[in-house]
Phi, psi and omega in degrees: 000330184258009171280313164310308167346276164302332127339236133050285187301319183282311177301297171335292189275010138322313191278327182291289181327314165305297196290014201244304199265347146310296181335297278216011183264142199263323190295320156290319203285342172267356179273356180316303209256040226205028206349304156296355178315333140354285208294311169320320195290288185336310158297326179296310260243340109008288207296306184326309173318293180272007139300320169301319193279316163328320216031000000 
């Protein structure tokens, strides 16, 4: 249980960390209040990732 735990902990604080430096992107910050605009940014800003990873 505390081999998961710890798993568990590192992934976790991966994921606060990504959305903690999303917040902090002006192109979300201006898509907020746009209602679904997030979600469109958020699909660009995806795609992009996995074109990078694609290479």
């Amino acid at each position: 249980k505390e081999e998961h735990n710890r798993s568990h902990r590192k992934v976790r604080a991966r994921v606060e960390h990504t959305f903690a430096r999303l917040k902090t992107w002006k192109i979300l910050r201006d898509c907020r209040p746009k209602g679904d605009g997030v979600h469109h940014a958020m699909l660009g800003i995806a795609r992009l990732h996995n074109h990078t990873l694609a290479g």
